[in-house]
C-alpha positions as a Markdown table, in Angstrom:
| # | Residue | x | y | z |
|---|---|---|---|---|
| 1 | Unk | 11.0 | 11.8 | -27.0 |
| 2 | Unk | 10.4 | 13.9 | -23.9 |
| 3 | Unk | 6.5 | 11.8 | -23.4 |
| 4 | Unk | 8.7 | 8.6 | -23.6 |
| 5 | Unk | 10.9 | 9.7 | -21.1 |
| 6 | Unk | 8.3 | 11.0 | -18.8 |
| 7 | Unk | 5.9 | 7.7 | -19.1 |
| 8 | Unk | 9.1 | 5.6 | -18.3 |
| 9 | Unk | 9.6 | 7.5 | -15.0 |
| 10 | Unk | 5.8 | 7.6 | -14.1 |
| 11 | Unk | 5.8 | 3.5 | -15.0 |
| 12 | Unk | 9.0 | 2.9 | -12.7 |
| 13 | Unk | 7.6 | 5.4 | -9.8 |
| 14 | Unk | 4.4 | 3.1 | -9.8 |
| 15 | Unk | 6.2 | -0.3 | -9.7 |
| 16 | Unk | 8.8 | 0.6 | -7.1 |
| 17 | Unk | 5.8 | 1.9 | -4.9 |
| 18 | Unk | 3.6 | -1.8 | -5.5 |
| 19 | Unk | 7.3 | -3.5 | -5.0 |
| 20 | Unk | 7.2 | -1.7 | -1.5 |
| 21 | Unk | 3.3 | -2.3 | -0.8 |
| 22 | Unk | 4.0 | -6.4 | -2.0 |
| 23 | Unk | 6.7 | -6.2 | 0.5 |
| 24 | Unk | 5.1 | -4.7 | 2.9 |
| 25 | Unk | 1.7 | -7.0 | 3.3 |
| 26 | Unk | 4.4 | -10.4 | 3.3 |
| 27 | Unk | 5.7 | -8.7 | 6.0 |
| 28 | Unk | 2.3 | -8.4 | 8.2 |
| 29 | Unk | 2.5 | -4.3 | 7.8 |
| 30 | Unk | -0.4 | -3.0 | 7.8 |
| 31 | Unk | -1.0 | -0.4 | 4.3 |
| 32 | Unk | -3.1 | 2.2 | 6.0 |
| 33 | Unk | -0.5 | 2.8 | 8.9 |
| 34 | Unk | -3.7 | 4.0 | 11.1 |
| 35 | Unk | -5.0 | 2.6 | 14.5 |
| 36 | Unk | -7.1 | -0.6 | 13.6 |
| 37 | Unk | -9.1 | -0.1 | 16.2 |
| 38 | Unk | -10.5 | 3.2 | 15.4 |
| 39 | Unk | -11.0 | 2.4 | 11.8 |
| 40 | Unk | -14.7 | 1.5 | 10.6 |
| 41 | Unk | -12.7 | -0.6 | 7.8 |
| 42 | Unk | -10.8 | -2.2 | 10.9 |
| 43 | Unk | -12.8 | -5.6 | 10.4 |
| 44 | Unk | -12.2 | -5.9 | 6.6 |
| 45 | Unk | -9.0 | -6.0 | 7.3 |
| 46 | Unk | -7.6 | -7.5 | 9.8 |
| 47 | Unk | -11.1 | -9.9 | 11.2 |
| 48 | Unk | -12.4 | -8.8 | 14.3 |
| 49 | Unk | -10.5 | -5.7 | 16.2 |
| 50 | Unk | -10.2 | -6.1 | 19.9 |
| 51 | Unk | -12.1 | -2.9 | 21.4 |
């Protein structure tokens, strides 16, 4: 009973924190919560970073 218990609360830890990350990127948030602009992933992201 105790695994049952723990996998519930790992499996609703997990979807609250996608629920936030869905909600989040609908809402033009960047995920990372860097600087863009000093970020060598800065272009996969967002296009072209202004330098």
């Amino acid at each position: 009973m105790p695994t049952v218990i723990i996998a519930l609360g790992v499996a609703l830890v997990l979807f609250l924190a996608a629920r936030q990350l869905y909600k989040d990127k609908k809402k033009g948030k960047s995920l990372c919560g860097g600087k863009c602009s000093c970020c060598p992933n800065g272009c996969a992201c967002h296009g072209k970073v202004k330098k």
